[in-house]
C-alpha positions as CSV (number, residue, x, y, z in Angstrom):
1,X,181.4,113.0,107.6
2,X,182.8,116.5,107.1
3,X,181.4,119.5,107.2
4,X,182.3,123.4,106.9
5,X,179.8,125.4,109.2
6,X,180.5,129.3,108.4
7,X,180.3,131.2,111.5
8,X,176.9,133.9,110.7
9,X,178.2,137.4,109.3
10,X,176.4,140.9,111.4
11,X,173.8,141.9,110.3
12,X,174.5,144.2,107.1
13,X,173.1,145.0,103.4
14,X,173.3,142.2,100.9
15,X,176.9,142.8,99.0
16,X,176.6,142.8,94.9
17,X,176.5,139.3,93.4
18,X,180.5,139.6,92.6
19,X,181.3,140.9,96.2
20,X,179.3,137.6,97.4
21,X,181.6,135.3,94.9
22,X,184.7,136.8,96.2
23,X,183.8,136.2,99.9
24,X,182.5,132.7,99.4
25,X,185.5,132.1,97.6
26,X,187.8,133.5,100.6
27,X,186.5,131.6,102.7
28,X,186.8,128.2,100.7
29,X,190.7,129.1,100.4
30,X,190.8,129.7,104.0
31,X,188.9,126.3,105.4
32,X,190.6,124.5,102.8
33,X,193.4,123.3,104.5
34,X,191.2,122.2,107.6
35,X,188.6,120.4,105.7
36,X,191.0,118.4,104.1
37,X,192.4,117.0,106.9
38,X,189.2,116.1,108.2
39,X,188.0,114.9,104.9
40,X,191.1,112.6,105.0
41,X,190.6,111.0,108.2
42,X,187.2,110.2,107.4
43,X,187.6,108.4,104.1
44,X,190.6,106.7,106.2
45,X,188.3,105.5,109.0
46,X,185.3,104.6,106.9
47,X,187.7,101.9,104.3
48,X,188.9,99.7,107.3
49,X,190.8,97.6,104.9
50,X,192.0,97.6,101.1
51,X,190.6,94.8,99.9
52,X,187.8,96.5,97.7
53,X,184.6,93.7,97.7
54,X,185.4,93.9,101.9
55,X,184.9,97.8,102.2
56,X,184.4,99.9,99.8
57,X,184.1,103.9,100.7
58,X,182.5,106.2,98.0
59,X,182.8,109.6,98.7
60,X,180.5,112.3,97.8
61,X,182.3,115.5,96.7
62,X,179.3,118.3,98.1
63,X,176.9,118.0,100.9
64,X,174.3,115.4,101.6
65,X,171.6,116.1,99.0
66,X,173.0,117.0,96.0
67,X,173.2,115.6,92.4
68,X,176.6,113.6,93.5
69,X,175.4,112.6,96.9
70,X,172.4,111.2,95.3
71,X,175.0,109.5,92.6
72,X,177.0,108.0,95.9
73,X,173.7,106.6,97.7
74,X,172.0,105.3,94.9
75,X,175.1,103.3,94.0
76,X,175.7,102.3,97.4
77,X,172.2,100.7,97.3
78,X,172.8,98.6,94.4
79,X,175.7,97.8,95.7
80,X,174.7,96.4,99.0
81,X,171.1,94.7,97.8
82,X,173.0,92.6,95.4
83,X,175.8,92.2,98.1
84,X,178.3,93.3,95.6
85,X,180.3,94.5,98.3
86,X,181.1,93.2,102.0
87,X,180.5,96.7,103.2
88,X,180.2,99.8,101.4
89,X,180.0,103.7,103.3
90,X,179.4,107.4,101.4
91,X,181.3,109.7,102.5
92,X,180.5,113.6,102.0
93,X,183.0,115.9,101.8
94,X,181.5,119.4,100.8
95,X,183.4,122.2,99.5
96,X,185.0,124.3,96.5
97,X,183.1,122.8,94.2
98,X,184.1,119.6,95.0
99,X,187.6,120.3,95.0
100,X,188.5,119.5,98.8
101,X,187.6,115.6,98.3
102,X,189.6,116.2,94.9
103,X,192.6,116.8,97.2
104,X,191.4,114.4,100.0
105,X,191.1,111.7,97.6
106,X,194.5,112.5,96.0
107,X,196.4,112.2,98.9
108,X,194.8,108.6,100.0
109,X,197.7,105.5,100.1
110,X,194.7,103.1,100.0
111,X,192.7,102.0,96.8
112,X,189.0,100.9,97.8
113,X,187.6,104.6,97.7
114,X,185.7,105.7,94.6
115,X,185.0,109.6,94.2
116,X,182.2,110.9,91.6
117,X,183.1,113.4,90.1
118,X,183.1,115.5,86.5
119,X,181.8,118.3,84.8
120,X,181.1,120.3,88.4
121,X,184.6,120.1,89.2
122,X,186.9,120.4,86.6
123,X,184.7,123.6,86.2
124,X,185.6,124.5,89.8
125,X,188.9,124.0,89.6
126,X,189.2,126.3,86.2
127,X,187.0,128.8,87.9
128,X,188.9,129.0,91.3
129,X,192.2,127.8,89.6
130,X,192.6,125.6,92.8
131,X,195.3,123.4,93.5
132,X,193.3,120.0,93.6
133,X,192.8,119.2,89.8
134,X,190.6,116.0,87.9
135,X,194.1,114.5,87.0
136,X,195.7,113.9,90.0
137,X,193.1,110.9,90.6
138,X,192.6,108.1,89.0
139,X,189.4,107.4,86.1
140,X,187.9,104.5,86.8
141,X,184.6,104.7,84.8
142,X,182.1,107.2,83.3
143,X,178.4,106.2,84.4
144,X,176.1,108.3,83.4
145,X,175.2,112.1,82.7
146,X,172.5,114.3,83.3
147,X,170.9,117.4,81.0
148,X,169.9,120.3,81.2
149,X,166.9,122.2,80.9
150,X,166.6,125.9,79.4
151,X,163.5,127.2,81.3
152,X,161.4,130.3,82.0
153,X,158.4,130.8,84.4
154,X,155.3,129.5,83.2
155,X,153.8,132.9,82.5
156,X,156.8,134.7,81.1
157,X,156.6,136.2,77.4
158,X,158.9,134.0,76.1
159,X,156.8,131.1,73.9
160,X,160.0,129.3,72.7
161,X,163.8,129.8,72.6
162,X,164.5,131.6,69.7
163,X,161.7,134.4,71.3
164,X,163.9,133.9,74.7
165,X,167.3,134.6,72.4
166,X,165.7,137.3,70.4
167,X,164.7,139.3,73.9
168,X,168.5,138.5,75.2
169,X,170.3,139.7,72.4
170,X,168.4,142.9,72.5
171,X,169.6,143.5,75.7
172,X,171.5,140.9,77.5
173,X,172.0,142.6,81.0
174,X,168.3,143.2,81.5
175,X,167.4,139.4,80.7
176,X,168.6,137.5,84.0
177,X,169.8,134.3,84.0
178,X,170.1,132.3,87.2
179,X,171.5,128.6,87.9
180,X,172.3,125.9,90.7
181,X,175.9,125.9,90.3
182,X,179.0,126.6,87.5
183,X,177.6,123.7,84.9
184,X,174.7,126.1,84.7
185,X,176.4,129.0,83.8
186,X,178.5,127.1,81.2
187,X,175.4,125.9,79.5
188,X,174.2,129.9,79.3
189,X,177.4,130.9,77.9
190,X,177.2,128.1,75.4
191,X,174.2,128.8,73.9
192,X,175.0,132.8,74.4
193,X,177.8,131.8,72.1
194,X,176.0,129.9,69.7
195,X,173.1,132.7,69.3
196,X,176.1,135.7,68.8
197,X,175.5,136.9,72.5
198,X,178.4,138.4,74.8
199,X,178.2,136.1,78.0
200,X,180.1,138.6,79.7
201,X,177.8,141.1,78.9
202,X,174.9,139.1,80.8
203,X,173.5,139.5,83.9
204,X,174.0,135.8,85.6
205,X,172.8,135.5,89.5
206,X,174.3,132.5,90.8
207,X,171.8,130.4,93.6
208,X,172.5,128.1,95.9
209,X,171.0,125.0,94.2
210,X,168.3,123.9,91.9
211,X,165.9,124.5,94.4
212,X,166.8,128.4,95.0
213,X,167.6,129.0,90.7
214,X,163.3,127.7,90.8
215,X,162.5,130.3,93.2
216,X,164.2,133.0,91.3
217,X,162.3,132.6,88.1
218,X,159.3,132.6,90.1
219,X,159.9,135.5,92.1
220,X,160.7,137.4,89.2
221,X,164.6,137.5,90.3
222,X,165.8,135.7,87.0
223,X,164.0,135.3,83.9
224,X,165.7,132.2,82.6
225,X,167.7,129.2,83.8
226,X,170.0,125.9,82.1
227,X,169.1,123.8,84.5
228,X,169.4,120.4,85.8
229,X,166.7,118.2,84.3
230,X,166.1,116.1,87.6
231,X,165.4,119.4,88.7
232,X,163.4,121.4,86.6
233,X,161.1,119.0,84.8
234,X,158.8,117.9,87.5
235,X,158.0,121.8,87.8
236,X,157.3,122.0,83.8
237,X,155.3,118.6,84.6
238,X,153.3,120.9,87.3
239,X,152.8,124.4,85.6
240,X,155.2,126.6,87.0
241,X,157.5,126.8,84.7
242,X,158.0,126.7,81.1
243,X,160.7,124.2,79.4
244,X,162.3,125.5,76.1
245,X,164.9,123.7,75.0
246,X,166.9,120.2,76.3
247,X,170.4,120.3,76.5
248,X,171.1,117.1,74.9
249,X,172.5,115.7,71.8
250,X,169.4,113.5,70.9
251,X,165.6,113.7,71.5
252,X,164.6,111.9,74.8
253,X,162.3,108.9,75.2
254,X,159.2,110.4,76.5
255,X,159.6,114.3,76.4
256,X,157.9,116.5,74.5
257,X,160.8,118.8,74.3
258,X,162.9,119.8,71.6
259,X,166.5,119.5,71.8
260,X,168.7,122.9,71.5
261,X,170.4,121.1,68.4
262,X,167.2,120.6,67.0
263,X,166.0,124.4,67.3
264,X,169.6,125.1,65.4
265,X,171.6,125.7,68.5
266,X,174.5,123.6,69.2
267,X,174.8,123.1,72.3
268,X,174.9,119.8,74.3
269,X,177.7,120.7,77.1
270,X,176.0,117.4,79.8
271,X,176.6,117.3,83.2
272,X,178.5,113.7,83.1
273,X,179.2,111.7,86.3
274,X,182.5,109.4,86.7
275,X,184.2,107.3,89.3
276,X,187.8,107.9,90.2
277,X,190.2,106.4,92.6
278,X,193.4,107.3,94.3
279,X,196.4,107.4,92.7
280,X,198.0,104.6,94.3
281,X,195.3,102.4,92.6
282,X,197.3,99.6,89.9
283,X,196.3,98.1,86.9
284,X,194.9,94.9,88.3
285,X,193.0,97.3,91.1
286,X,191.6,99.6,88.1
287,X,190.4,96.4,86.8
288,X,188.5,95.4,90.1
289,X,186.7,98.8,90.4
290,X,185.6,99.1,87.0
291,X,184.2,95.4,87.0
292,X,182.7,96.4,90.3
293,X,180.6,99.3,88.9
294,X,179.8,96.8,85.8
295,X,178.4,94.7,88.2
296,X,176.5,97.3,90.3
297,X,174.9,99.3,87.0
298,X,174.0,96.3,86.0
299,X,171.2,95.8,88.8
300,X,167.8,96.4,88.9
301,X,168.2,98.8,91.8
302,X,170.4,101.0,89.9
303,X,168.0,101.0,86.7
304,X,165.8,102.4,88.6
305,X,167.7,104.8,89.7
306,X,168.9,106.2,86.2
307,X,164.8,106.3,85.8
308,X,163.7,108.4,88.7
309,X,167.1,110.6,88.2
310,X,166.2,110.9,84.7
311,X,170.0,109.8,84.2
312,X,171.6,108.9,80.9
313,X,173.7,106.1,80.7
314,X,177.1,106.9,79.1
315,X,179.4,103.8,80.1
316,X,183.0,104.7,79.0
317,X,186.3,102.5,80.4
318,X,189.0,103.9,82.5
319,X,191.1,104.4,79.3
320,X,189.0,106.5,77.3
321,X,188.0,108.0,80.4
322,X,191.4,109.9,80.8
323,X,191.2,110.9,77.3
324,X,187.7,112.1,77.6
325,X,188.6,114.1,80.6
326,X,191.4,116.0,79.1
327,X,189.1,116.9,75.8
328,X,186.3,118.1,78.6
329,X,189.1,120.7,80.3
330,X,190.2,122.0,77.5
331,X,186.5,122.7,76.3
332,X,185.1,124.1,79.6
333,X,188.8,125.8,80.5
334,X,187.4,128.1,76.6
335,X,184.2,128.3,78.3
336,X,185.4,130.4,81.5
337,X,187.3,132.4,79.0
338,X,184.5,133.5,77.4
339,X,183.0,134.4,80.8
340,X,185.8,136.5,81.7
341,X,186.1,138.2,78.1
């Protein structure tokens, strides 16, 4: 695996939240270059061969415990109970927003590696206009996506959305919004957008996960949140926290929340998940792979997966895939403009 430890800073006072970006940011730029050579000899030692039902490596674009980690090992389990594969490794490769196994992935001369990627990164690489972009690999398949949640503590003021738009529109930079990673933001700034709100007037406090974006509402950091479903629903499920509004384009199957479309907001930006390979990958190899996932969402393992991940299944071939990618840059590249005013 590979890993970037950041050496720990002196002691000194909390920078502001954009001072904090800027040096997280640095030191992405900076470790780049070393990460991706490790990141590159990993992937290299895990294949062991090119033949992709003999070994298989999928690699998992962030740290071990994420939304695509959890993608990564859930497919490699259906994969190897329904012996799909002769031997199948994840890989993690953490960093810039899952733009270093972008460029890892993009530099590979072998073709049995499949990468998740998808909404995260194409809105990391807009955000840090990186040099690792979703087009230099190869789109296999998209698999599923996930939604998410607009959510408030359990005791805040706000009843329903249009309460929680009424309060930010009367003054967006006292209403906090917090979130587990760039999706989230884009979510805010889409429904800002489609209630007449500045984004860039709002106060946004990034965390580092979904886990620290909970702790914010309840410590009275943030006041709101577009969360990750998987996420924030057992928490609405429990009490803590209040669910508003589903990012989604159609009612789900078992939740008692209203869609944002449905509350006249339209808004249903999803966090989408898709497989790509390296460039070297042919037509008759693109074939393989996609046939390969077929096979493996197909299993009972993996339905059970898309259950307990409250997943959505969106299968969509390698050539609408491209398609569908470029459509998705150009909407999320409008997005960050709007951040940026």
């Amino acid at each position: 695996m590979a890993h970037a430890d950041e050496p720990a800073p002196p002691p000194e006072p909390p920078p502001e939240p954009s001072r904090r970006r800027a040096l997280s940011i640095g030191f992405g730029v900076l470790a780049a270059p070393v990460i991706a050579a490790a990141a590159h000899q990993s992937i290299t030692a895990s294949a062991g061969g090119t033949n992709v039902r003999s070994n298989l490596t999928l690699v998992a674009p962030a740290a071990a415990g994420g939304g695509w980690d959890a993608f990564q090992r859930e497919m490699q389990q259906a994969m190897r109970s329904n012996s799909l594969v002769g031997n199948v490794q994840v890989v993690n490769i953490p960093g810039a927003g899952g733009t270093i196994a972008l460029g890892s992935v993009a530099q590979l001369d072998q073709p049995n590696t499949l990468m998740v990627g998808g909404t995260g990164q194409i809105a990391a690489q807009i955000q840090f206009d990186t040099a690792s972009v979703i087009s230099d690999v190869t789109p296999i398949a998209r698999v599923v996506e996930e939604y998410a949640l607009v959510t408030v503590p359990a005791e805040s003021p706000y009843e329903d959305l249009d309460a929680l738009v009424e309060g930010w529109a009367a003054d967006p930079a006292q209403l906090a919004w917090t979130g587990g990673g760039s999706f989230d933001q884009l979510v805010m700034t889409d429904l800002a957008l489609a209630a007449g709100i500045d984004p860039g007037q709002t106060t946004y406090i990034p965390s580092d996960g979904g886990g620290e974006a909970i702790q914010a509402l309840l410590n009275g950091t943030a006041q709101a949140t577009a969360g990750g479903f998987a996420d924030m629903y057992p928490q609405i499920e429990s009490g803590r926290l209040r669910g508003l509004g589903v990012v989604a384009p159609e009612p789900l199957d078992g939740i008692d929340i209203p869609t944002l479309v449905d509350l006249g907001y339209d808004v249903t930006l999803t966090n989408w998940r898709a497989m790509f390979a390296p460039p070297v990958v042919d037509e008759d190899q693109v074939a393989e792979l996609e046939l390969l996932l077929e096979e493996a969402v197909a299993t009972p393992e993996w339905k059970d997966a898309v259950a307990r991940n409250y997943w959505e299944e969106v299968p969509l071939g390698s050539a609408d895939l491209a398609q569908y990618v470029t459509e998705e840059t150009e909407r999320i590249a409008a997005l960050f403009e709007e951040i940026r005013g």
